[in-house]
KENU-256074 format. One record per residue (C-alpha): residue in three letters; x, y, z; residue number from 1. Coordinates in Angstrom, 1 decimal. Example, Ala and Ser with C-alpha at 12.3 -4.5 7.8 and 13.67 -1.06 7.14 Angstrom:
BEGIN
+-----+--------+--------+--------+-----+
| res |      x |      y |      z |   n |
+-----+--------+--------+--------+-----+
| ALA |   12.3 |   -4.5 |    7.8 |   1 |
| SER |   13.7 |   -1.1 |    7.1 |   2 |
+-----+--------+--------+--------+-----+
//
This chain:
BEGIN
+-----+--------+--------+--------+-----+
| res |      x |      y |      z |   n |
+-----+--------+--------+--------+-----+
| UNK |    5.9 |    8.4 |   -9.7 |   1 |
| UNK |    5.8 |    4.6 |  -10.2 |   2 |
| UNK |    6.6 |    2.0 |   -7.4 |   3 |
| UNK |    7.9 |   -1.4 |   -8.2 |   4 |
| UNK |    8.6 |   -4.6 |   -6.7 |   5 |
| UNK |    6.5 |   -5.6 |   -3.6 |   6 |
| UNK |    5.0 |   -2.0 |   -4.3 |   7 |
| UNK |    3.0 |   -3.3 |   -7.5 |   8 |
| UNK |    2.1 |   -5.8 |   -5.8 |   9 |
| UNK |    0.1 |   -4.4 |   -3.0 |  10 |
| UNK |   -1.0 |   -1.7 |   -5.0 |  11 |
| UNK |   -3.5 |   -4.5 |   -7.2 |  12 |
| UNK |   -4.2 |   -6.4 |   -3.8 |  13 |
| UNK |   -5.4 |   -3.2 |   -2.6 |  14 |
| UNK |   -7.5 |   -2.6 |   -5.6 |  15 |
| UNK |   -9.4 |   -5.6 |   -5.6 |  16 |
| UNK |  -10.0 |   -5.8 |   -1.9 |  17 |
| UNK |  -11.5 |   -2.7 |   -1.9 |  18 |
| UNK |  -13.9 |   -3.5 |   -5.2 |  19 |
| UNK |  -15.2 |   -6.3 |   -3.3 |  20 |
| UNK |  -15.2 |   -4.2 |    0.2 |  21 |
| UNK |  -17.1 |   -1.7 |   -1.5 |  22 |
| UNK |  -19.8 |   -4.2 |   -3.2 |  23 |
| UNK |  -20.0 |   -6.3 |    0.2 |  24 |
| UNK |  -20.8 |   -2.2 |    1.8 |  25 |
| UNK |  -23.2 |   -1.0 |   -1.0 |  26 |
| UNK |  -25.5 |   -4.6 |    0.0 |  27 |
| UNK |  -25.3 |   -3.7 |    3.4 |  28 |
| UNK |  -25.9 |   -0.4 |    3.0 |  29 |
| UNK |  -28.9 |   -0.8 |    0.4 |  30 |
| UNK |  -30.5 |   -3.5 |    2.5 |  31 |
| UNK |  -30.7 |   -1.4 |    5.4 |  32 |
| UNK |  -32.4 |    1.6 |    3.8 |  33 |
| UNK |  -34.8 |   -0.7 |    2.1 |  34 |
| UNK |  -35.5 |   -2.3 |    5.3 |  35 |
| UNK |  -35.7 |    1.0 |    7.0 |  36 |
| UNK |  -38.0 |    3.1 |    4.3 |  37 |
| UNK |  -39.8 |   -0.3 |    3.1 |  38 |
| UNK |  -43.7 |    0.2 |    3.0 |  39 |
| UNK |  -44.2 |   -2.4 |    5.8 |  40 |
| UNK |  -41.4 |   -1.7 |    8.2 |  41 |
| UNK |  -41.3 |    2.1 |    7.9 |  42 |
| UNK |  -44.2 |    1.9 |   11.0 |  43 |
| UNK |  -41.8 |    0.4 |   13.0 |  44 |
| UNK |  -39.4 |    3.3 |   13.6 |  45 |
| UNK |  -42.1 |    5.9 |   14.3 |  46 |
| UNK |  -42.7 |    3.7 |   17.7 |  47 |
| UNK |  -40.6 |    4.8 |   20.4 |  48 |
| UNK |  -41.3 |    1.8 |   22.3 |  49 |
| UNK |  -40.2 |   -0.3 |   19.2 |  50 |
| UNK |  -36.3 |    1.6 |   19.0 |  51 |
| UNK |  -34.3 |   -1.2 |   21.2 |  52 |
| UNK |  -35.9 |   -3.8 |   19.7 |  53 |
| UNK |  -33.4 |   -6.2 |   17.7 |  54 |
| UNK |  -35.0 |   -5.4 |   13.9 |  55 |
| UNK |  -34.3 |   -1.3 |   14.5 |  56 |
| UNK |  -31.1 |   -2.2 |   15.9 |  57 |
| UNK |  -30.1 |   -4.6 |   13.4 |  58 |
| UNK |  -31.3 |   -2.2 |   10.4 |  59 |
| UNK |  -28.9 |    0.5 |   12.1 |  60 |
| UNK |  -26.0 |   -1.4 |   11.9 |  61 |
| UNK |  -26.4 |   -2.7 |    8.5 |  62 |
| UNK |  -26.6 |    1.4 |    7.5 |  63 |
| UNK |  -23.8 |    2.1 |    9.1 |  64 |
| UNK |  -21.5 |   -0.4 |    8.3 |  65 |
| UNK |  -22.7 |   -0.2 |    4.9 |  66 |
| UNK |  -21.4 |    3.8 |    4.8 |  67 |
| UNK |  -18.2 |    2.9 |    7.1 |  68 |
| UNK |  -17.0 |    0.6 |    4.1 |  69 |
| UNK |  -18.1 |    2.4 |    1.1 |  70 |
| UNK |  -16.1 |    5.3 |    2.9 |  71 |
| UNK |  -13.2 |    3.2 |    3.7 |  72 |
| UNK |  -13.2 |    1.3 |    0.2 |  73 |
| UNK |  -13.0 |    4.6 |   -1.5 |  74 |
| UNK |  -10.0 |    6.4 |    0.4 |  75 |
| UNK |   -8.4 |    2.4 |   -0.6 |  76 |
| UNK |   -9.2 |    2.8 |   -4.1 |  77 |
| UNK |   -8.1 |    6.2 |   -4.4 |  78 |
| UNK |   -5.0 |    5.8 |   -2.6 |  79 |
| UNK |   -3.8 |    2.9 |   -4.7 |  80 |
| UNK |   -5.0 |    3.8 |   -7.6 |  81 |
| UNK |   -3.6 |    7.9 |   -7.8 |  82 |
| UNK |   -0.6 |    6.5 |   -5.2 |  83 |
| UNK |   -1.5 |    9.2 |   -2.7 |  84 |
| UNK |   -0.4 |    8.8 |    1.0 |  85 |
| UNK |   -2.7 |   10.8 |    2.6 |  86 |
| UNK |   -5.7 |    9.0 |    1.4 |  87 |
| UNK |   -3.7 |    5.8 |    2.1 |  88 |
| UNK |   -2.5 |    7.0 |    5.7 |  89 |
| UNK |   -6.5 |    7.4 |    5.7 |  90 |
| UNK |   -7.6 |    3.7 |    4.6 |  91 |
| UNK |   -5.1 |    2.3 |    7.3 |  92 |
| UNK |   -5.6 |    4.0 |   10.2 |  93 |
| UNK |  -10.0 |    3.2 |    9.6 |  94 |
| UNK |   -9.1 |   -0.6 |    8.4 |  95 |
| UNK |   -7.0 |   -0.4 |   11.2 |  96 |
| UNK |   -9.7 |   -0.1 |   13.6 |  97 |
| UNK |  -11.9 |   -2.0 |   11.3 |  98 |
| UNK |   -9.7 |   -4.8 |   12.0 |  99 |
| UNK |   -9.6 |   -4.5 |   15.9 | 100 |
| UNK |  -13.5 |   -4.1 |   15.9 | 101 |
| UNK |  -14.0 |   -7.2 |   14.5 | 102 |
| UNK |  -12.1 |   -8.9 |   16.2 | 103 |
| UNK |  -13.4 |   -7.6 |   19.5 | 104 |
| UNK |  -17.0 |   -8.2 |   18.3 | 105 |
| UNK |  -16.1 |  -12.1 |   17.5 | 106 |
| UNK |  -14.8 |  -12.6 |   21.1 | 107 |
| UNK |  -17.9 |  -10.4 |   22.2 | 108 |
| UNK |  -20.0 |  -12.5 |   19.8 | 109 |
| UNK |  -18.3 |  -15.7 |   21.1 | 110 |
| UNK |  -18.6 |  -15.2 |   25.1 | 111 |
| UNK |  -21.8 |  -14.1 |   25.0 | 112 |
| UNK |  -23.1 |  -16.1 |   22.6 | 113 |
| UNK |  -26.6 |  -16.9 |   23.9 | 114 |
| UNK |  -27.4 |  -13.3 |   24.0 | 115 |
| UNK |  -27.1 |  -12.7 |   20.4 | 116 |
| UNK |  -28.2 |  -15.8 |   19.2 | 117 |
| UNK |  -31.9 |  -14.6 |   20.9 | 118 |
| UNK |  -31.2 |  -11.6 |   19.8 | 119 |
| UNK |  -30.9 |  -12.5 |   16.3 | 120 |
| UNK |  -33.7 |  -14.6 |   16.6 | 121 |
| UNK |  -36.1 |  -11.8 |   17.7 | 122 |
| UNK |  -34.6 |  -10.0 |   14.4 | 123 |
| UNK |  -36.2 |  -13.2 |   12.3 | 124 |
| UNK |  -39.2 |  -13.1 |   14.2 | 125 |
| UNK |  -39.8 |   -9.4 |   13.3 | 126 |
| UNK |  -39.0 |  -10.1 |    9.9 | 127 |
| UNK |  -41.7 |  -13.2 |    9.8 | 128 |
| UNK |  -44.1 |  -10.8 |   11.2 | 129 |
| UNK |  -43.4 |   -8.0 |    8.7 | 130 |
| UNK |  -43.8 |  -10.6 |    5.7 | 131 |
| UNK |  -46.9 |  -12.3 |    7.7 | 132 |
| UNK |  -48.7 |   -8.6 |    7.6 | 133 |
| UNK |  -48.2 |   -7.8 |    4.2 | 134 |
| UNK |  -47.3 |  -10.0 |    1.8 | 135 |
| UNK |  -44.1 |   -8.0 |    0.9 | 136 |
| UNK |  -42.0 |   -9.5 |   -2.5 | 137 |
| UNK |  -38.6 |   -8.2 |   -1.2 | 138 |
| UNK |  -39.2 |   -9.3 |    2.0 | 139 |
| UNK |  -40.0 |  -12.7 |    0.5 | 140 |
| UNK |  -36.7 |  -12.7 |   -1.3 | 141 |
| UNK |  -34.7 |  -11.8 |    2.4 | 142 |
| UNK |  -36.6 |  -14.8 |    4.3 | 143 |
| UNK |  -35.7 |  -17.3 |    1.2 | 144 |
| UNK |  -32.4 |  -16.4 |    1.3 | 145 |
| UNK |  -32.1 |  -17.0 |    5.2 | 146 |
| UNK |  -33.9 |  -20.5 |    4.9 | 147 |
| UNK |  -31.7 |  -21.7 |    2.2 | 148 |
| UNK |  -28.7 |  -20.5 |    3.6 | 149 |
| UNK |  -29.4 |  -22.0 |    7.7 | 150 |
| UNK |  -31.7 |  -24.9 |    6.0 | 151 |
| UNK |  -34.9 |  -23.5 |    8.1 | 152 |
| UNK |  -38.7 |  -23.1 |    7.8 | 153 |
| UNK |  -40.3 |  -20.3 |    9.5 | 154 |
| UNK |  -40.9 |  -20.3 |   13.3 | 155 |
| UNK |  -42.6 |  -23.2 |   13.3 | 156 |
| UNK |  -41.1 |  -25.9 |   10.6 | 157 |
| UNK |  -44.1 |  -27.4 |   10.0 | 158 |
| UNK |  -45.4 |  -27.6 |    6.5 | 159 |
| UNK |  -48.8 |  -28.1 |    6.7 | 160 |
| UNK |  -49.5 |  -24.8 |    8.9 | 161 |
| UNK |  -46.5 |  -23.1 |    8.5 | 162 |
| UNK |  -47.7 |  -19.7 |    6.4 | 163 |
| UNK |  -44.0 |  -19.1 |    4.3 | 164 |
| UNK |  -43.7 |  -22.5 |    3.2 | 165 |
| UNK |  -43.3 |  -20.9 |   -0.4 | 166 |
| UNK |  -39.9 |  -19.6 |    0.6 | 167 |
| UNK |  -38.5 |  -22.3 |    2.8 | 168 |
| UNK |  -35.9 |  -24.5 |    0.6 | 169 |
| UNK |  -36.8 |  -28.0 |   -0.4 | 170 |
| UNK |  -36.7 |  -31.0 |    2.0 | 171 |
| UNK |  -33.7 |  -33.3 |    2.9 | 172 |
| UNK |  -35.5 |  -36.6 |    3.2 | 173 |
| UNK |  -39.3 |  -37.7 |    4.0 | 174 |
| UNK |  -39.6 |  -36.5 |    7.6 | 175 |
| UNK |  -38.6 |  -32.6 |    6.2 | 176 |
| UNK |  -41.6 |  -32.9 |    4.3 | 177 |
| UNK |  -43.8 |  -33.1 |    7.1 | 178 |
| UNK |  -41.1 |  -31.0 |   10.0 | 179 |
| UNK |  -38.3 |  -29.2 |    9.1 | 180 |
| UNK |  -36.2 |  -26.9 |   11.6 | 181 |
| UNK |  -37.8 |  -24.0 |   12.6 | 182 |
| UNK |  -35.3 |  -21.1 |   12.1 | 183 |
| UNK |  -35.1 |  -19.0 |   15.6 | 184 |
| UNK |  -34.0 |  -22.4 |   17.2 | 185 |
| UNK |  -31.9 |  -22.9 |   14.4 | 186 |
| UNK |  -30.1 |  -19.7 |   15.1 | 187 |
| UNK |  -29.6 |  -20.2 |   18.5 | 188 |
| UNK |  -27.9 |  -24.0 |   18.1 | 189 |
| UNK |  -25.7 |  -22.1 |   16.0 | 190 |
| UNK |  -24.8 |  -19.6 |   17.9 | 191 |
| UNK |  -24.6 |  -22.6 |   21.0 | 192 |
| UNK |  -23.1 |  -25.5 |   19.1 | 193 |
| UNK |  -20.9 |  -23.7 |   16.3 | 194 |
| UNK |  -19.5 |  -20.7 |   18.5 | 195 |
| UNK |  -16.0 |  -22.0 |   17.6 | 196 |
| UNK |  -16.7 |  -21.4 |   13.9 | 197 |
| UNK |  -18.9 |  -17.9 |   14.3 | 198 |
| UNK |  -15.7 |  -16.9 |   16.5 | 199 |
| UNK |  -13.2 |  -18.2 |   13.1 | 200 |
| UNK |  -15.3 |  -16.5 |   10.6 | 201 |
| UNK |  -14.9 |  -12.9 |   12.5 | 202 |
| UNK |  -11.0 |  -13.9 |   13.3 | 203 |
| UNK |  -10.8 |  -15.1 |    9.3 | 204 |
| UNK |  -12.2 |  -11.5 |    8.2 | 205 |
| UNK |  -10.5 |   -9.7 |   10.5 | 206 |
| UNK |   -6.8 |  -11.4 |    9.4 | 207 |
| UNK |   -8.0 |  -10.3 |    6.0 | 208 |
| UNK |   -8.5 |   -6.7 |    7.1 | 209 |
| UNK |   -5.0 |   -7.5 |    8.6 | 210 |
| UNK |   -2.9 |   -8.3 |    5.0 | 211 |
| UNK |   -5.3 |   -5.7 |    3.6 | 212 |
| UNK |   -3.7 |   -3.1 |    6.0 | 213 |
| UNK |   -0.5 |   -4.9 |    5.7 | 214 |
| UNK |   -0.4 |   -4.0 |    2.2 | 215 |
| UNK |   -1.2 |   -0.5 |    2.6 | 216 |
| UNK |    1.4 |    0.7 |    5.0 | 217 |
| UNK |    3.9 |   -1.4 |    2.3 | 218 |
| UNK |    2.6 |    0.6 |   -0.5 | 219 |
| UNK |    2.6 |    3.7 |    1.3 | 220 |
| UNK |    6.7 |    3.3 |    2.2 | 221 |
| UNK |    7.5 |    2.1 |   -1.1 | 222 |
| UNK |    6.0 |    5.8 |   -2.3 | 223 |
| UNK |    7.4 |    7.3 |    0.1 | 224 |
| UNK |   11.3 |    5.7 |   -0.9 | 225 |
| UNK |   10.0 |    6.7 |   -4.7 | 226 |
| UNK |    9.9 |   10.2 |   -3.5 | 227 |
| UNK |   13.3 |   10.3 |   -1.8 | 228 |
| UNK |   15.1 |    8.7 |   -4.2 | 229 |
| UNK |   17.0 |   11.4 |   -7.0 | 230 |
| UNK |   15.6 |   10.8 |  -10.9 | 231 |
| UNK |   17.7 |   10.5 |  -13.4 | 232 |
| UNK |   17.2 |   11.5 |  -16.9 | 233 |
| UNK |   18.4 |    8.9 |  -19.9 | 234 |
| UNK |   18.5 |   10.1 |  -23.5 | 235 |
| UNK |   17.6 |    7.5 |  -25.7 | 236 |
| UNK |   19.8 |    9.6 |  -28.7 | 237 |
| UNK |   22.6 |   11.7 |  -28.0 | 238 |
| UNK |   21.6 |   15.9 |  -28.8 | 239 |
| UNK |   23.5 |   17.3 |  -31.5 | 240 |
| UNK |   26.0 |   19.6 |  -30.6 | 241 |
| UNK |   25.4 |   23.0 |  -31.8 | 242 |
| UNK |   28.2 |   24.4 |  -34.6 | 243 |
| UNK |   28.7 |   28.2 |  -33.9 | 244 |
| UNK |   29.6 |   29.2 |  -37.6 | 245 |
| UNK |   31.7 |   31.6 |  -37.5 | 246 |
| UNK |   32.6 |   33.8 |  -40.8 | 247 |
| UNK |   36.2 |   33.5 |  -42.2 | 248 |
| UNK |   39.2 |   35.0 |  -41.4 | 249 |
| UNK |   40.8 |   37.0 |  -44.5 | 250 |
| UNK |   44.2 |   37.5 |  -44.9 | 251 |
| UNK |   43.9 |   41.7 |  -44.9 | 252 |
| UNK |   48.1 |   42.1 |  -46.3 | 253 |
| UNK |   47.1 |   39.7 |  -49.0 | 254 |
| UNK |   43.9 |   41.0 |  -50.0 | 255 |
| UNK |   44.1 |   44.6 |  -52.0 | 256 |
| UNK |   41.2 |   46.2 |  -51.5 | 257 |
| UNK |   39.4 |   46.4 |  -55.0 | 258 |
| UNK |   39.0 |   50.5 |  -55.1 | 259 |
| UNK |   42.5 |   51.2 |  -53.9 | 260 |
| UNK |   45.8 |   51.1 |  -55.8 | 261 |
| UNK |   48.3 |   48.4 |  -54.2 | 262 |
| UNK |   50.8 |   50.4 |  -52.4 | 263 |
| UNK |   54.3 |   49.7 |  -52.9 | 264 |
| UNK |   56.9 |   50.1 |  -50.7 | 265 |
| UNK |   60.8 |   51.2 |  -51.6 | 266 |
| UNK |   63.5 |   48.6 |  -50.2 | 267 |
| UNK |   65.9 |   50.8 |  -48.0 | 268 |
| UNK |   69.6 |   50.6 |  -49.1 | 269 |
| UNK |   72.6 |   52.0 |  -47.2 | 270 |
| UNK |   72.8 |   55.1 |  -49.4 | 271 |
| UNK |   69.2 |   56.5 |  -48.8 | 272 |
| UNK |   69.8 |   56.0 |  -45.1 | 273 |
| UNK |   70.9 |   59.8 |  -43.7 | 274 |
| UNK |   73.5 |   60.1 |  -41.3 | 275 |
| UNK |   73.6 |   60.7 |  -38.2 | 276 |
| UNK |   75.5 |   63.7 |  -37.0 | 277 |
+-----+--------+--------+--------+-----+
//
């Protein structure tokens, strides 16, 4: 069957949303087993007193929101792709509470706001520690990419003691040469100062989740019309009719038959006729 019209449309919105769903969930999900099964921070999970602390939780989630979207990106794909509404009455009903999930967590996120800005702070200080101990590469790469991206330099900022200078970013001005922002104090003031734009960025994914899902209950009633609608059937060339031949007819009086002497018949005249008594 073949949709048209605002169908095609969704069905390559679809498609593309769920390529880069799926790629956002395969970093999460990779990240979170390296963090888990990683040489230096697989200690950490064999510590029962260490299981509520924000790194173990925070590794959690990133597994398991890495396999929610793979699995949700692949009934998407599927479903758009093939044009099958039961994966696609699948992907809407988990975007669907995808969608109200994040939006509760940004109003969660945005009332209590000092909470998980320590919170996530104790997850950077666990991951300072961790790259402290050991000297870890990949963990090197996951504290460079949180300096450059909140512009911070270790718990401490200072650059003369501070022992991950090597993966803070480079200095503004003068004075960042000699103090730059430490980075669990940055994350709180962003959490304190910015809550208005942590709360828009969970409201701005969620609205995408939103015309994602949008899309996918379109596409599934345009398949469903496609279905219900009678198909017609258009020759491009008119079929030749078929000719029953059939053999010809033969005058039999006028035709002698060639092994048989014509037979000739007497006209009647009023003397050979008898009389009647």
């Amino acid at each position: 069957m073949a949709v048209d019209g605002c169908g095609v449309v969704c069905k390559y919105i679809l498609v593309i949303f769920n390529i880069i769903f799926s790629v956002v969930g395969l970093a999460f999900l990779v990240l979170g087993l390296w963090l888990r099964f990683s040489e230096g921070t697989r200690e950490i999970f064999r510590f029962e007193d260490l299981n509520s602390s924000a790194f173990v939780i925070g590794v959690t989630v990133l597994i398991l929101l890495g396999v929610v979207m793979l699995v949700v990106a692949a009934f998407g794909d599927y479903g758009a792709c093939s044009e099958k509404r039961c994966a696609l009455q699948t992907f809407t009903v988990l975007l669907a509470f995808l969608a109200l999930a994040e939006v509760v967590v940004g109003v969660v996120a945005y009332t209590s706001r000092d909470k998980v800005g320590n919170k996530l702070g104790e997850f950077y200080v666990s991951l300072y520690s961790l790259y402290a101990a050991n000297k870890d590469p990949a963990m090197a790469i996951t504290l460079t990419f949180i300096h450059n991206t909140l512009h911070c330099c270790g718990v401490t900022g200072i650059s003369l003691v501070e022992i991950v200078k090597k993966t803070c970013p480079e200095p503004d001005g003068f004075l960042e040469k000699l103090v730059m922002p430490n980075c669990p104090t940055t994350i709180l003031n962003i959490f304190e100062s910015k809550a208005g734009l942590v709360l828009g960025v969970f409201l701005g994914t969620g609205a995408l989740l939103l015309v994602a899902l949008i899309c996918s209950i379109t596409l599934n009633a345009k398949i469903r019309q496609s279905m219900s609608s009678p198909e017609y059937i258009i020759l491009a060339q008119p079929t030749p009719a078929l000719t029953v031949l059939q053999p010809p007819l033969h005058d039999l009086s006028s035709a002698p038959h060639p092994y048989q002497d014509p037979v000739v018949f007497t006209p009647l005249s009023a003397a050979n006729i008898p009389a009647q008594a």
